[in-house]
Structures are given as C-alpha cells and as structure tokens.
C-alpha angles and dihedrals in degrees: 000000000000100000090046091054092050097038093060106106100345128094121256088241092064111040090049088088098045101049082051087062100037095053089048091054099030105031093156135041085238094055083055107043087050090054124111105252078237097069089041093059095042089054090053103045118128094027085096119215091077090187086070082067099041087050090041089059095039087050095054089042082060096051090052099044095033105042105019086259106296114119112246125243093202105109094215088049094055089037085058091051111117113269091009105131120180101277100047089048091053093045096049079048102053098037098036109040094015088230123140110277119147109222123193112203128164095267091041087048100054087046093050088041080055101041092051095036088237115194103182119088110270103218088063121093097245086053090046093051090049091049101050090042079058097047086049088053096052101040105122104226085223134043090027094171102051090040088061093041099055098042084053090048083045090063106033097056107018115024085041128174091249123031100000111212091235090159090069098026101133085209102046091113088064100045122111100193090047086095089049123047109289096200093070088068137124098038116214131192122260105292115236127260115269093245109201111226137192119223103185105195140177124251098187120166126187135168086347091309132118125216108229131167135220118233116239101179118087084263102076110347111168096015127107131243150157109284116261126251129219118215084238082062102060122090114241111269099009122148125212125254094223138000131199142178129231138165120230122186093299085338122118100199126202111199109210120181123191133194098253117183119237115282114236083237129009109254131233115317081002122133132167111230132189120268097226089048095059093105098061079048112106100228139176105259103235087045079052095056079048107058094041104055079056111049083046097057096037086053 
C-alpha cells in the first residue's frame, strides 16, 4: 500500500528514498496509524500531492480501528480505504495476496489500447470503461501477480510510448494496431495550457522566530507555509527578497517573497516558529526552498 500511494504520479527513482525512510519510521500500519498527522507530512515533504499522505494515514487508522490492525484480503474492503482507487486496490490485491485483480496503470493502459486497437481517448470515462472491460477479459484466474507484473513490464521496456519494440513483442500476434502504427496509441485529449501564476508571500522575522501559516485547502491542508500577500499588502515599488518557480498541476508558479513587518497579533491558522526549529516543521516544498535560501543567506 505504501509503494502504491508514492508511486501515483511520481516516478519509481524518486520515491525510492523516501519509502526507505518511511518503512524505517513507520514499519507497521499501527506505527503509523498512532503517529501525529505532523510527522507524516513532514516525512513526506517534497514527494508533492499531500492529500496521498493524508489518505495513507486515514487508511491505516482504518485498518487499526476496522479490522483490529491486520490488512484485509477482501478486494471491495481495500478498494473502500481512504484514498484506495481501482487500480491501487487491484494492484495491493494481486502482489500482495496473488489473487485475480485487473489493474490499469499508465504502462498496462498504452499495451491494452494497443492490443484492442482502441481509438477513443483514454483519459475519458467511455475509454476508461473500455480499458478496464478489457482488463477484466485478459486476467488470468491464477498467477495474478506475475500476470500484472508482466503486462506492466510489457509495457515499461517493449510496447513503449516512443519507438515501440513491435519485432520482439511476445504479443505481436494479438495486437490489433500492430498493422497500423502503434505509436499513435493510446490516444489523449488535448493537454491544457501551461497558465503562469503569481504566490506573494511574508517573510516576517521577530525575536529569532519566523511567522508561518497552516494550510487549510485540499492543497496543502496541514502543511506550513509563508503567509500569503495580497497585492493591497505590498508597499508601492517594493521589490521582493527572493523569487522561485515552481509547476503546479497546468500551473507555472512564481514564488515572491516580500520583507513584511511583524503583525500586532498572528492572524487565523498563523504561528511564529523558531528559526532554529524550521527543519522538524512539515512545510510545503516550494515554501521549503524558500525558507531555506533565506535563512541561509540571513545567517
């Protein structure tokens, strides 16, 4: 379940780090489950997509509380653990328990849009649909896990996205875009527009403490960051201390941060926090890079 949660939408090379830690802090669903939400953020900072660990910790609270700690092996009570979709209870299933579950990740859907010729986007419900019926056709009822596993190594290093290795496909007989060009499949929808987008933010210091705020939006909830400015709140003509980039969804984010004098009293989900604590401090990442170009080069 771990490995599944990290790996969505995040490549294997850099989650690898970060399960290592997170096994060696959380090595069972109940040390996890007991943990403050605070230490489970901040182990996860940098990985992006906070809500994964929110749902991560929920779903072992569940566990605990649900099923006296022990994981199920019933397919429709993994599926209802917080944050659990389709494909991430299929796959805890199959390579866990080696029971029949179809999954339908990025790699297995470009090899079944292939194998059935499919010419419907894939990321709309009616090409979702036709690649999970198809999913369901194929599953083995035996040997569940190497089945997925192979489909999903299938797809990774021969029926690739660029140049797909069609001469030593082991499957090239079945294939109905083989006749065709593969390497048109799967078909997407139009990608959005990258959007450029301003974040004005506070860097206020006073008496060696730094005034942060906790995130309440699904973005970030829980999670630490630089006040936000309003345009209104900086002084004409001033010119921010530091500026970073960052991408967010279609989002191209600039980062501004701007001297702000100390506030008479913090406002709502505010906190001043020592300078010299701001490690142990779950923050957003890009509010992270932030804090820490300045502190360096304050100190």
């Amino acid at each position: 379940m771990v490995s599944e949660f990290m790996l969505q939408q995040t490549q294997v090379v850099t989650v690898l780090d970060y399960y290592r830690r997170w096994l060696e802090r959380f090595p069972t669903v109940r040390t996890l489950a007991d943990a403050p939400l605070e230490d489970v953020l901040r182990l996860w900072e940098g990985l992006g997509y906070y809500a994964r660990a929110r749902n991560l910790h929920r779903a072992a609270q569940v566990i605990r509380d649900g099923h006296g700690g022990e994981f199920p092996r019933d397919l429709a009570a993994i599926a209802a653990l917080p944050g659990v979709g389709r494909y991430t209870a299929g796959a805890i299933y199959s390579f866990s328990y080696d029971l029949p579950a179809p999954i339908v990740d990025a790699n297995v859907a470009r090899v079944i849009a292939r194998l059935i010729h499919l010419r419907i986007p894939i990321d709309t419900a009616p090409g979702q649909r036709a690649l999970w019926a198809a999913a369901e056709e194929f599953l083995p009822p035996e040997n569940a896990r190497l089945y997925n596993s192979a489909l999903m190594e299938l797809g990774a290093i021969v029926c690739r996205v660029r140049a797909p290795q069609c001469l030593i496909c082991p499957v090239l007989s079945y294939c109905a875009a083989a006749p065709h060009d593969p390497e048109l499949l799967p078909i997407k929808k139009a990608r959005k527009a990258t959007i450029p987008l301003t974040e004005d933010c506070a860097w206020t210091v006073h008496a060696g403490r730094l005034l942060l705020q906790q995130g309440v939006g699904s973005r970030w909830k829980g999670l630490w960051k630089l006040p936000p400015l309003t345009d209104a709140a900086i002084a004409a003509n001033s010119e921010p201390m530091m500026h970073l980039t960052y991408p967010f969804t279609h989002y191209q984010v600039t980062l501004r941060v701007y001297a702000e004098d100390p506030p008479l009293v913090p406002g709502s989900n505010q906190a001043w926090c020592p300078l010299d604590g701001l490690e142990a401090v779950a923050m957003a990442a890009p509010h992270r890079r932030a804090v820490r170009q300045l502190t360096q080069a304050r100190f």
